[in-house]
C-alpha positions in Angstrom: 80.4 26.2 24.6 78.3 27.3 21.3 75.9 24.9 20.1 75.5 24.9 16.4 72.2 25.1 14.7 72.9 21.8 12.5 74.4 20.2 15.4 72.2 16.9 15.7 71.3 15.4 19.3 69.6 11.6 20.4 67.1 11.6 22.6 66.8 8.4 25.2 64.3 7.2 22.9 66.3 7.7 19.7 64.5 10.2 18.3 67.3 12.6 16.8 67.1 16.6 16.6 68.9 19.6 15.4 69.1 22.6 18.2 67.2 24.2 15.1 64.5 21.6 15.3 64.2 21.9 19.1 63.8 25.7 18.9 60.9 26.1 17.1 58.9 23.5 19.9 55.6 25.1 20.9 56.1 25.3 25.0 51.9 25.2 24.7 52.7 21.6 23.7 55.0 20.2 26.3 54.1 18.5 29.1 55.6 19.7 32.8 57.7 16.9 34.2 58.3 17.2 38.2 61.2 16.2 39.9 60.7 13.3 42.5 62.0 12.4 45.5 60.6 9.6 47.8 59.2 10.6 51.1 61.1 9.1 53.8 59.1 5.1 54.2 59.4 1.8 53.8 59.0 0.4 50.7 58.7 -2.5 48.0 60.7 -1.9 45.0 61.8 -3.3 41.5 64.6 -2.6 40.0 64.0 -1.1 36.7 67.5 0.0 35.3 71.3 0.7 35.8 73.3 2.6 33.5 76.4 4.3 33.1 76.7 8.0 33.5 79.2 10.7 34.5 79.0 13.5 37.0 81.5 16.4 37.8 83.1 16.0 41.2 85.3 18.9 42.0 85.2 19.7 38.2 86.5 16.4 37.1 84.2 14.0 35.2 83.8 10.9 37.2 82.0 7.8 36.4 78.7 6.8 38.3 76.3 4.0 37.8 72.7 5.0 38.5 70.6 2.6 39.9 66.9 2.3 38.9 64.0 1.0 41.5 60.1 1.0 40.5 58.1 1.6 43.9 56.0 -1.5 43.3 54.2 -0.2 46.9 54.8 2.0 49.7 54.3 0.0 53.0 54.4 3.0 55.0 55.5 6.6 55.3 57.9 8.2 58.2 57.1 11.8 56.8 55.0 13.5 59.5 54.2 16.6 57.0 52.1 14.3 54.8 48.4 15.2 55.3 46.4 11.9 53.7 49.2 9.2 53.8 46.8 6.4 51.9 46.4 8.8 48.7 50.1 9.5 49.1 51.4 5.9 49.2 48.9 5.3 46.5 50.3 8.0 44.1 53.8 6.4 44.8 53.3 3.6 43.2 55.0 3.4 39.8 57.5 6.6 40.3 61.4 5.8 40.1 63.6 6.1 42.3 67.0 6.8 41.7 70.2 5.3 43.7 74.0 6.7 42.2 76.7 5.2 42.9 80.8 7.0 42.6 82.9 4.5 41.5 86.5 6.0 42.1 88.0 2.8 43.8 87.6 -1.2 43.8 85.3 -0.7 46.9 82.5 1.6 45.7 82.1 -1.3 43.0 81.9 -3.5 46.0 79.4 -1.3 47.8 77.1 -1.8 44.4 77.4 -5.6 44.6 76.8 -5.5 48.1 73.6 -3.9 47.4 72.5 -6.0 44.5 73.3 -9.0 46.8 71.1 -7.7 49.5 68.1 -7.2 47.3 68.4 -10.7 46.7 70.5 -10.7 43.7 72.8 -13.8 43.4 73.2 -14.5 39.8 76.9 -16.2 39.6 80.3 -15.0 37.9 79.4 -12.2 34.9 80.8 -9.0 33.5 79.8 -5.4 35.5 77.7 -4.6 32.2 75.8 -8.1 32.4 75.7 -7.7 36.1 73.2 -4.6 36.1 71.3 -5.9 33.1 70.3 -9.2 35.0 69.5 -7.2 38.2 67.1 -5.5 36.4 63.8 -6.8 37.3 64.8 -7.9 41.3 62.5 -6.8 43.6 63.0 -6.1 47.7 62.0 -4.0 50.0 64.1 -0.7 51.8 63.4 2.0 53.4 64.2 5.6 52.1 65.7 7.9 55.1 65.8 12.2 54.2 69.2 13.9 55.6 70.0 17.8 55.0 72.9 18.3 53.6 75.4 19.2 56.3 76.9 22.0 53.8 73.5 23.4 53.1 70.4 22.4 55.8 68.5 23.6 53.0 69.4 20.6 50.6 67.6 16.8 51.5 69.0 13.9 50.1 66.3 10.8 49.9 68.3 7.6 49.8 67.6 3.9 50.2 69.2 3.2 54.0 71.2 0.4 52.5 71.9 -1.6 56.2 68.0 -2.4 55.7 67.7 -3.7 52.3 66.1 -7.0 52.7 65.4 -9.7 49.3 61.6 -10.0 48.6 60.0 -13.5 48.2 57.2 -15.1 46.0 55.2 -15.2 48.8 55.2 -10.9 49.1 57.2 -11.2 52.7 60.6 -10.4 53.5 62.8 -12.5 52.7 64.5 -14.4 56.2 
């Protein structure tokens, strides 16, 4: 699909752009921005956002809701490769990590409440779209386990192992 020159774009932050605009960047001028994904550990997080999104599954689009969680602090870290694990867990603190959930059926909406409910989340009847906007700001603690990907043993998926979410309290324990 072409792209016209003219064509204008919004960026996140609402800054809007013509692909003419964008072309003429200086490259000399833009930050790199890194990929991240958690090392498998235990950790204490805040949720930070949820949106709406769509991804292509078998090449039809298909609506996902991306969960956002601030690593408020990495408790520990299950990756024996790491060489100085109290500079890594250190470093973590502020990056994003990023849940998604496919909702094709009833129950993969269920399977998102069930995991807002087990970081403590119990905020009474509301709309989906009210529902992620109050979440935001829950914090918990979960671990993050790394599995290849049994297509490609190449390809690691870092996800929150969501049997161990547990609610965190004022007092900065878990949650009984």
């Amino acid at each position: 699909m072409a792209v016209d020159a003219g064509e204008m774009f919004t960026m996140d932050s609402g800054e809007a752009f013509t692909l003419a605009q964008i072309t003429d960047v200086n490259m000399d001028d833009v930050a790199e921005v890194r990929g991240f994904n958690a090392p498998a550990g235990h950790y204490h997080f805040r949720g930070k956002d949820a949106q709406f999104a769509k991804r292509k599954v078998d090449n039809k689009d298909t609506l996902v809701i991306v969960v956002e969680c601030e690593i408020k602090e990495c408790k520990e870290l299950h990756d024996p490769t790491v060489q100085n694990k109290e500079a890594t867990m250190a470093g973590l603190v502020g990056k994003v990590h990023r849940e998604t959930f496919f909702i094709k059926t009833a129950d993969d909406l269920g399977r998102l409440k069930a995991f807002f409910v087990d970081t403590g989340f119990k905020p009474g009847p509301m709309k989906l779209a009210d529902y992620m906007r109050s979440w935001i700001g829950t914090e918990f603690f979960a671990p993050i386990s790394v599995k290849a990907d049994k297509n490609d043993k190449d390809r690691f998926f870092h996800n929150i192992n969501f049997g161990k979410v547990t609610p965190f309290n004022a007092a900065g324990a878990i949650a009984a």
